[in-house]
Steps between C-alpha positions, in 0.01 A plus 500: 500500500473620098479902677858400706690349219389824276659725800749271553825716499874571645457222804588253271858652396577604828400122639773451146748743627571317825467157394853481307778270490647629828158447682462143313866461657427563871221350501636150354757525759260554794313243379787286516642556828209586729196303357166688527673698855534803318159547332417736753750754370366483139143530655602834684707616188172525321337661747767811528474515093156512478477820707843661345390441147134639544644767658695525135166484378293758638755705477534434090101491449485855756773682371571375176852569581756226539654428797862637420364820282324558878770462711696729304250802457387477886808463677593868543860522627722503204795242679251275586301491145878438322548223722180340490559487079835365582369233668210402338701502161782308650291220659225495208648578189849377550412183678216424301776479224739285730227259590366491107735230474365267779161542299598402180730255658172334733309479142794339321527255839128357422551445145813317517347259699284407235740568183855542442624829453640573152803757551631761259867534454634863340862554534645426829121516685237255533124569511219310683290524216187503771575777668482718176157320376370623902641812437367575187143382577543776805604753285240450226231530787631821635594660220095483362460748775136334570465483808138294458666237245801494793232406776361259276772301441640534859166423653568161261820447625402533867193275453762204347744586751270392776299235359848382451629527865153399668482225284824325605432601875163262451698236315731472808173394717609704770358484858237752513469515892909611493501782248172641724761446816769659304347797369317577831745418778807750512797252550895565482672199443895510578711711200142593337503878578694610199264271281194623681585904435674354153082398418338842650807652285458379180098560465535870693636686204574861514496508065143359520363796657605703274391291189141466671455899581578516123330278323205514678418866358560362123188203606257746708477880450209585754503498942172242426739227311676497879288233629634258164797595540517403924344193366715400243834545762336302752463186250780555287741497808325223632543285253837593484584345840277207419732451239775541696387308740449219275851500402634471908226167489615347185905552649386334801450162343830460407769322778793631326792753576656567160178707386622864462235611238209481344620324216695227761113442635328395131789275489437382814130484501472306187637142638278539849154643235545427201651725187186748472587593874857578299344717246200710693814607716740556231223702307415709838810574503517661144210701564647629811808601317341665205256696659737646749771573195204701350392705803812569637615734221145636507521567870862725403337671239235598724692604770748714274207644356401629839801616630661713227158612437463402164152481404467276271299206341630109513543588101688789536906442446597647802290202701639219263848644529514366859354186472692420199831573734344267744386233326798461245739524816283175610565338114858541481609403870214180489593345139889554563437356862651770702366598838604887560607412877594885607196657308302288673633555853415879422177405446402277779675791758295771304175284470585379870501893637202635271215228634481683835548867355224392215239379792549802708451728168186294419371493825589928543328548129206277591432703762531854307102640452696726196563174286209294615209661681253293620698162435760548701583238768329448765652424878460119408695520165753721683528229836558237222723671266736631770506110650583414145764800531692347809508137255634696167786653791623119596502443142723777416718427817540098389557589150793781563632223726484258267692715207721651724596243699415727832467182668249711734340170559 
């Protein structure tokens, strides 16, 4: 146990990454609506990340490339390599910075349900003082450009963020016998489909593969760390969807229709379980805010890094550059409450058309003896990954749909 926590590494921030607000969100609402019936979906979620993001990993550890910085140097057809950089800055960097907000936002969400929010007025415009305390704790953290004293406190974060959720999914004493039905049984109650690929949506992120593949090579620096690193996805993620998972129980006990958040279920919980029910939620849901406003920006930077082929250092002024864009982007629109409707529409039909692209280019690379050698897939990883494939395609379909208003289905 002592030799795991010492190798302990990016799982944990990844497991951060897609546990934010939005996830907290959907999975409130599921909870809500459908009771434990949509488990399942949460349960196979984890599954599909698990073998994406150690993908990420060996690839990192192999390599010690990131995943954008590879995609660029070994797709050979000029067209194709500028609009592969496109994309991937489009849907990462620019919607990182649309949904900054919604991070900082989900953080500010869990502490006002404990305190009020003091506001700031200067001139005509009025601060949520909150949001620029959250902000400036992120920036302080990435701008140390350490990325062990980053894991540290992340790994912290994660840890209260899901003693915080488990611990009000126990307090509801839910029936044991119905999560296990739940989470095994594949069921589609009526008007659940959008929720159901809304859950496998929110936890398959395309940004996290890229933040894995890239972090993992500043934890482990030798092909022999790849067995840490394989183990530290595998429970990372996994508590991630126990997590989540925990969140869909503790919205089931609530008989109520006006619950449209997070924040709406502490509320709620607190006259059914008393008010620490009210604040283990409310402080999950901080943790899931801040952590996700810090990787975010770190997940742009990254990915910018890659692309333009920068080669540089998370100190270097070129890597802050972009995640200063991002994460004072997320500042200014969360503390003067304004949700940047059109930037984020670009993002979810850019994010929305690179999870497919991003699964065939991992699957193609993971397959390239050049770039990994002997750890390339095997027919197994390629059966699953190409099932997972067809999955990250009906996501991309339902979420142009859903932007565009294709009305396809």
């Amino acid at each position: 146990m002592k030799n795991w926590f010492k190798n302990i590494g990016p799982g944990p921030l990844v497991a951060a990454a897609f546990i934010g607000p939005g996830t907290v969100t959907v999975c409130t609402l599921a909870g809500v609506a459908f009771g434990y019936q949509l488990l399942w979906a949460m349960v196979l979620s984890v599954v599909a990340t698990i073998v994406l993001q150690e993908m990420a990993a060996r690839l990192g550890v192999v390599s010690q490339r990131g995943l954008s910085e590879i995609i660029r140097v070994e797709t050979r057809v000029p067209i194709f390599r500028v609009l592969a950089i496109l994309l991937m800055l489009s849907a990462i960097v620019i919607g990182n910075a649309a949904y900054e907000a919604g991070n900082i936002s989900g953080g500010v969400l869990g502490l006002e349900t404990l305190i009020v929010a003091p506001k700031l007025t200067v001139g005509a415009f009025t601060f949520n003082v909150l949001s620029i305390v959250i902000g400036a704790i992120a920036f302080g953290l990435l701008y140390l450009g350490n990325y062990k004293i980053l894991e540290k406190v992340l790994v912290f974060l994660v840890i209260l963020m899901s003693l915080a959720f488990l611990i009000t999914a126990v307090i509801t004493a839910p029936d044991v016998m119905e999560i296990l039905k739940g989470a095994l049984v594949p069921n589609f109650p009526e008007n659940s489909l959008l929720t159901v690929i809304g859950l496998v949506g929110t936890t398959v992120v395309p940004y996290n593969l890229f933040l894995h593949a890239s972090l993992v090579k500043e934890k482990w620096h030798s092909k022999q760390d790849l067995k840490y690193a394989r183990k530290d996805t595998f429970v990372a993620v996994a508590l991630g969807g126990l997590v989540s998972m925990s969140i869909i129980v503790s919205a089931a006990a609530i008989e109520a229709t006006d619950i449209s958040s997070a924040a709406d279920l502490a509320k709620g919980l607190e006259p059914l379980f008393g008010r620490f029910a009210k604040y283990f939620l409310a402080s999950g849901l901080f943790a899931a805010g801040i952590t996700s406003a810090i990787t975010a920006p770190l997940a742009a930077a990254y990915v910018a890094n890659g692309c333009l082929g920068l080669g540089v250092g998370m100190r270097s002024w070129k890597f802050r550059s972009v995640w200063m864009v991002v994460l004072l982007m997320g500042i200014v629109f969360s503390s003067l409450g304004i949700k940047p409707i059109e930037i984020i529409k670009f993002a979810q039909v850019a994010n929305g058309i690179l999870l497919p692209i991003i699964a065939v280019f991992l699957i193609w690379i993971m397959n390239k003896s050049s770039v990994l050698g002997i750890y390339k897939n095997s027919l197994r990883q390629n059966i699953i990954g190409f099932v997972i494939l067809l999955i990250s395609i009906l996501l991309s379909i339902t979420s142009l749909n859903k932007v565009l208003g294709l009305n396809l289905f």
